[in-house]
C-alpha positions as CSV (number, residue, x, y, z in Angstrom):
1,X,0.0,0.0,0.0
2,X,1.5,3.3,-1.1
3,X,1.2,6.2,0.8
4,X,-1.1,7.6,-2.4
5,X,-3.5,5.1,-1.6
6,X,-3.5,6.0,2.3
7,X,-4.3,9.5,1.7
8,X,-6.9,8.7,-0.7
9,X,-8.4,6.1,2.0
10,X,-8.5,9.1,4.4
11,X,-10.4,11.3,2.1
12,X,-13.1,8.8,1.4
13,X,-13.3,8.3,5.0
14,X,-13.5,12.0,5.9
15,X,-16.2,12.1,3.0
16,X,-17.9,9.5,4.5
17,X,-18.4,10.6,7.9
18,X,-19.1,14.1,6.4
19,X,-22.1,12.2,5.2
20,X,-22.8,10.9,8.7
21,X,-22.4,13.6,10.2
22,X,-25.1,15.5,8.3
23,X,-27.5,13.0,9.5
24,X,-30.3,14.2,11.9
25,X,-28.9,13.1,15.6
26,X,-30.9,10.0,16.0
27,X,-29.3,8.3,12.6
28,X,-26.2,9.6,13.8
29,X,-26.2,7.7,17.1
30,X,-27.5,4.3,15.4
31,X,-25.2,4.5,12.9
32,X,-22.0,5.1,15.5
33,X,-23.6,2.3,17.5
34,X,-24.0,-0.2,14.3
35,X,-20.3,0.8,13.6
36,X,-18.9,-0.4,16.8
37,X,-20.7,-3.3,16.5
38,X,-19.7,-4.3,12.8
39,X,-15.8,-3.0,13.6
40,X,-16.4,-5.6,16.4
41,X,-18.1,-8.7,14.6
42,X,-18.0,-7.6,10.8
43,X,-16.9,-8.6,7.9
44,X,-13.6,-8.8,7.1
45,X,-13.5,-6.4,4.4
46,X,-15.8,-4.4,6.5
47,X,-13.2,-0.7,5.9
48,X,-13.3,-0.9,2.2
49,X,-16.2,-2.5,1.4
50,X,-19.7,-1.1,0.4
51,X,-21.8,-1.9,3.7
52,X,-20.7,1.1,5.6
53,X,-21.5,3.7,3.0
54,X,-24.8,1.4,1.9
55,X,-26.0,1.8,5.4
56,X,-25.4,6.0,4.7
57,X,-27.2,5.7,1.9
58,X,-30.7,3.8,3.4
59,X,-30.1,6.1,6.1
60,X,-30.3,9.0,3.9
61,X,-33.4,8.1,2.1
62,X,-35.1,7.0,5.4
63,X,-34.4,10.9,6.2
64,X,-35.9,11.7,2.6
65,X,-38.8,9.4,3.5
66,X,-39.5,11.2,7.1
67,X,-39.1,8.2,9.0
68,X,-37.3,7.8,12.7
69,X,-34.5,5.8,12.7
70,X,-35.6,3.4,14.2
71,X,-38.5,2.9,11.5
72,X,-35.6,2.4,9.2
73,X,-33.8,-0.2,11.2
74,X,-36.4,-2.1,13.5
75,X,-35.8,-2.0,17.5
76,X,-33.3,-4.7,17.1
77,X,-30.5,-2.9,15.8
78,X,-27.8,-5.4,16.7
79,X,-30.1,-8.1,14.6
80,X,-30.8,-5.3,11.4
81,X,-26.9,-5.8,11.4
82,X,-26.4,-9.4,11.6
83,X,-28.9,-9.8,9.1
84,X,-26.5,-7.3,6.9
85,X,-23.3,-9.4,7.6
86,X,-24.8,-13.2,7.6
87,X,-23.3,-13.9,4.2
88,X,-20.2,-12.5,4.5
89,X,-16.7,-13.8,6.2
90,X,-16.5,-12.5,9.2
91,X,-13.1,-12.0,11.8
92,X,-15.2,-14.6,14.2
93,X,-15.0,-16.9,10.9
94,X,-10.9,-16.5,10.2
95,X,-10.8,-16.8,13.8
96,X,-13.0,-20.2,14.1
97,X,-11.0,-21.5,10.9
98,X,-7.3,-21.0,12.7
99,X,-8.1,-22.7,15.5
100,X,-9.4,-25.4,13.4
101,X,-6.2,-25.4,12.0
102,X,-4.3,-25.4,14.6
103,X,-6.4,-28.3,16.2
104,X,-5.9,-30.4,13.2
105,X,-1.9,-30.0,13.6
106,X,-2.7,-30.7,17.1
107,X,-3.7,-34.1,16.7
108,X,-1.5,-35.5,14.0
């Protein structure tokens, strides 16, 4: 990774929570809440991949649409965002998977 691509990482970034940031207060707790989580549990390619700003983006038209945040998400947010990640490779998966590994070494 050069340090042309960092900078350019930090400028989506900075755009991105630009975008957050212009959120009504109530999206922008949710959304800081569902990013802890996700940074927590998430996928793997969590930082350059396309949920982050997707969530944004439904965000943004629930906004549009007049609708509380949680109207957008459901009461269960921590269950909106497993229901985002369930297909994708998680760090509890590559976890799970090394210890395999190093289980099936184990034994041999």
């Amino acid at each position: 990774m050069s340090i042309q691509d960092i900078i350019e990482g930090k400028k989506q970034w900075r755009a991105h929570m630009a975008r957050v940031k212009a959120l009504p207060p109530d999206y922008q707790i949710v959304y800081k809440e569902m990013q802890k989580y996700l940074f927590k549990v998430g996928p793997v390619d969590l930082p350059d991949g396309p949920l982050l700003p997707g969530i944004v983006d439904f965000f943004e038209e629930g906004v549009a649409a007049g609708k509380g945040v949680l109207e957008v998400t459901g009461t269960d947010v921590a269950a909106f965002c497993d229901d985002l990640i369930k297909d994708s490779r998680t760090y509890a998966d590559a976890y799970q998977e090394s210890i395999g590994k190093e289980s099936g070494t184990a034994e041999k």
